[in-house]
C-alpha distance (Angstrom), angle and dihedral (degrees) to the residues before:
residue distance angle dihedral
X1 . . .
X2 4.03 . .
X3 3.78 82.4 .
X4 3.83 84.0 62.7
X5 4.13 97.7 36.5
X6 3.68 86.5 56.4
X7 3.59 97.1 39.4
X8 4.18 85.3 57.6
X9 4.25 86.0 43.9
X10 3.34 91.3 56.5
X11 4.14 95.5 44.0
X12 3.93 86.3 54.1
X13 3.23 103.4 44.7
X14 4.19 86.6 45.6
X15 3.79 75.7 63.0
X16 3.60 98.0 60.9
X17 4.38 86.7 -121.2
X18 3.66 90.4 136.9
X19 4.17 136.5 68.2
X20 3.81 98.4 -124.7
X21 3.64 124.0 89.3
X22 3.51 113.9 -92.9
X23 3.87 83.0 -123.7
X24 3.63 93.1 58.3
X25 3.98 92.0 45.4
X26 3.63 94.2 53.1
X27 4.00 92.0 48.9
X28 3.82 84.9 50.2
X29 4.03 100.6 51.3
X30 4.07 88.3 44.0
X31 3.69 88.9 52.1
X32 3.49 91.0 49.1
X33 3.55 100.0 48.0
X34 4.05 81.6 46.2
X35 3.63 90.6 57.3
X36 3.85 92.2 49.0
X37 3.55 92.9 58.6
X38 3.54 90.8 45.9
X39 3.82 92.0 54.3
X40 3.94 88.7 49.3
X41 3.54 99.8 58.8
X42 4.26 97.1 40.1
X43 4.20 80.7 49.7
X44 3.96 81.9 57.1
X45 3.87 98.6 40.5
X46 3.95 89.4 51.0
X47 3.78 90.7 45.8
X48 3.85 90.6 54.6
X49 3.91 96.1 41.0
X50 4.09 89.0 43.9
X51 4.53 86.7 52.6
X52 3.71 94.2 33.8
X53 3.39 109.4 146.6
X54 3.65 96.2 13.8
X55 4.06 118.4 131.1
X56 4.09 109.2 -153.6
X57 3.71 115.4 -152.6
């Protein structure tokens, strides 16, 4: 779904329906999608540090 919110962001802004710069938009949606990965992964680190050590059967 954020895949799709920023996919429709990025469409409008391509459009020129917004105030910023389109160079400032752009920077904006890549750090977003930057941060989203970023978010992923520590959601996975903390999930394998919080069942460490734990066998599933």
């Amino acid at each position: 779904m954020t895949g799709t919110r920023i996919s429709e962001i990025k469409d409008k802004l391509a459009q020129g329906q917004d105030e910023l710069s389109r160079q400032d938009a752009a920077w904006l949606v890549k750090r977003v999608e930057e941060l989203e990965k970023e978010n992923e992964w520590l959601r996975k680190e903390l999930s394998y540090l919080e069942n460490q050590g734990e066998v599933g059967f």
